[in-house]
C-alpha positions, -999 to +999 in steps of 0.1 A: -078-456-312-065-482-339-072-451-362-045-433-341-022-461-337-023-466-378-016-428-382+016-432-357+030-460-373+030-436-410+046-411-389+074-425-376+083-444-415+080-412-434+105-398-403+126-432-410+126-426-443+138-384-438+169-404-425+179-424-443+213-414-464+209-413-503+235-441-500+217-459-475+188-459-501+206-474-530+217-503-510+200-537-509+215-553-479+209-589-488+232-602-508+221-633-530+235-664-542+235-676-575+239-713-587+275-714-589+275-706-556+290-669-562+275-643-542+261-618-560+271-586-558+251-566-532+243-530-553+244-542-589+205-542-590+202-509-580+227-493-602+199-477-622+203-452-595+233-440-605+222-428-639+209-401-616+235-388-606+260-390-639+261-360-661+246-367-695+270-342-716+301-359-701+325-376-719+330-410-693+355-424-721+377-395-725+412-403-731+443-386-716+476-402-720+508-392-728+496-386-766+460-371-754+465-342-737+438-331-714+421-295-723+424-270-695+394-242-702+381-264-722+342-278-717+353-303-701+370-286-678+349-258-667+321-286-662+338-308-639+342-286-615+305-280-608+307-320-602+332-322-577+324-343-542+353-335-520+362-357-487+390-372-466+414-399-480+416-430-462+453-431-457+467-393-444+430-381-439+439-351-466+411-335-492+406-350-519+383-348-551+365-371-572+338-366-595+306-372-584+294-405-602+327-418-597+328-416-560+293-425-555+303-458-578+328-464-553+310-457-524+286-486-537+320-509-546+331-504-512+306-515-498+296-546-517+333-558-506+328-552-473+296-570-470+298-593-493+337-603-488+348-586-457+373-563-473+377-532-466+384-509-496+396-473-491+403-445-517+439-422-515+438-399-545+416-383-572+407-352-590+441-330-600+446-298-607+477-284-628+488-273-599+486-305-581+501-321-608+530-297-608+532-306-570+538-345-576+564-339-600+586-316-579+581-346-552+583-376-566+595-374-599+623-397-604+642-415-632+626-448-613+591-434-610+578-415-638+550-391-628+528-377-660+538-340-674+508-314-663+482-324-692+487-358-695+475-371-664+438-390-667+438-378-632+427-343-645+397-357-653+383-371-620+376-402-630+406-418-617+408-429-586+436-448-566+421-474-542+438-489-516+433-522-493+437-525-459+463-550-451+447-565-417+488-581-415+502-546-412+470-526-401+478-503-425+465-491-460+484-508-494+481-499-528+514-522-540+505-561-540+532-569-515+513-592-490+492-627-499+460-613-487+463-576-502+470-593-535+441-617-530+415-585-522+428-563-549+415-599-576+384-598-555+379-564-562+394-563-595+367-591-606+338-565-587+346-532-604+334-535-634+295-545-619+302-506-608+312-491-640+354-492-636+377-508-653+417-513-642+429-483-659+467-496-664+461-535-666+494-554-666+510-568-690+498-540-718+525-513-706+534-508-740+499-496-750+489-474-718+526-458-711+522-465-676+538-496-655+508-517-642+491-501-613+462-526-593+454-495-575+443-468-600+406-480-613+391-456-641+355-449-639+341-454-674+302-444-663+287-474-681+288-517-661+282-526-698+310-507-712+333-520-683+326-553-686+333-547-721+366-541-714+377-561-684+360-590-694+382-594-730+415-577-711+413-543-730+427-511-720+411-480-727+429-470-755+422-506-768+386-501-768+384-467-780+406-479-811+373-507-816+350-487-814+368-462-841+377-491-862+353-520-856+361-538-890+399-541-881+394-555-845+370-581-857+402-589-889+427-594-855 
C-alpha cells in the first residue's frame, strides 16, 4: 500500500514537471533581500540558463549605425533567421520578431519587474527586415523624426528591442517618458536590464556619439550581464565600449 502511495506521488511530479513551461523553469519565484534592503532581482541566479539558448558563433556586440552598415546575405544574416521567436506586440497585437536569447532575456526582465516591483513591462517592435525598414521610412520619416536608411538600422539585427510601460494613469502602453510614474518604471527598469544582458542602446546625453536622440524605450541585448554592466554601470554606449576594447591603452590615458 505505502509502496503504491510512494509510486503515485513520483507520478504525478514527473507529470508536474511535463508542464511546466521552459520559462516557468528558469524562474525562482522568491525574490530575496539583500542588506541594503534592495530586493534582489528574482532570475539573475538562474541566468546560466540562458547560455543555453544563445548562439555561440554570434556576434552579440555587432555594431550597426549610421557608419556600420549591416550586411544583408551576409553570415550574419542568413543565421539569424534560423533564430527568430516570433509573437504578438503588446501595444496593436501585430507580429513581431526578436531573436531568440533576446526575447527570452526579456521574458525573464519582465517578469522580475513584475514581481519584484509591480510593473508591467511590454515589448512593441523588433527584428527588421529591408523591407520593413523601407516600410517605416515611407511612414514616418520626417525632417522631425529621422528614421535610419535600410542598413543602418541595429534593428536588423534582432537584438533591439523597443519596450514599453504601461502607464496605469492612462491604461495604455508608453514608450516616451511623459507621465511621473512611466518615467519612474522606465529608471526601475533601466537599473534591471543589465542583470539580463541589455544595455540602453541610445543613452541620453551621448547623441553625438550614437546618431540617435535618446530613446528609454529601445534596450540592446548585448548577450553577456558582465558585459552590460560593463557598460551601463560607467554610462558607455556601444560604440564607446567597442572603441575600449579596440584601444584599451587610450581609454585608460582619458
Amino acid at each position: 500500500m505505502r509502496k503504491n502511495r510512494l509510486l503515485s506521488i513520483v507520478l504525478c511530479l514527473a507529470l508536474l514537471c511535463c508542464f511546466l513551461s521552459p520559462l516557468d523553469a528558469l524562474a525562482n519565484d522568491a525574490p530575496s533581500s539583500e542588506p541594503d534592503g534592495h530586493v534582489k532581482s528574482v532570475y539573475t541566479i538562474k541566468m546560466d540558463s540562458l547560455d543555453e539558448v544563445m548562439n555561440p558563433n554570434r556576434d552579440y556586440l555587432l555594431l550597426v549605425n549610421s557608419t556600420h552598415k549591416y550586411e544583408f546575405g551576409g553570415y550574419y544574416d542568413i543565421n539569424i533567421q534560423k533564430d527568430l521567436i516570433y509573437c504578438a506586440n503588446d501595444v496593436d497585437g501585430d507580429t513581431m520578431a526578436a531573436e531568440k536569447a533576446a526575447y527570452l532575456a526579456y521574458t525573464m526582465l519582465k517578469r522580475d519587474l513584475e514581481l519584484s516591483d509591480g510593473i508591467k513591462l511590454g515589448i512593441y517592435d523588433g527584428y527588421r527586415t529591408a523591407a520593413d525598414q523601407e516600410y517605416l521610412i515611407k511612414l514616418l520619416r520626417t525632417p522631425d523624426n529621422p528614421v535610419a536608411d535600410v542598413g543602418y538600422s541595429e534593428a536588423h539585427t534582432g537584438l533591439l528591442l523597443t519596450m514599453v510601460i504601461w502607464d496605469r494613469s492612462s491604461g495604455t502602453w508608453a514608450s516616451s517618458l511623459d507621465a511621473e510614474q512611466v518615467r519612474k518604471d522606465f529608471a526601475t527598469m533601466h537599473k534591471k536590464a543589465a542583470d539580463y544582458g541589455f544595455i540602453v542602446r541610445y543613452p541620453e546625453g551621448k547623441e553625438s556619439i550614437t546618431g540617435v536622440h535618446y530613446w528609454p524605450s529601445n534596450m540592446r541585448f548585448v548577450g553577456s550581464p558582465a558585459v552590460a554592466h560593463r557598460i551601463m554601470d560607467n554610462g558607455l554606449t556601444l560604440e564607446e565600449f567597442l572603441d575600449e576594447i579596440k584601444n584599451p591603452t587610450r581609454s585608460k590615458s582619458k
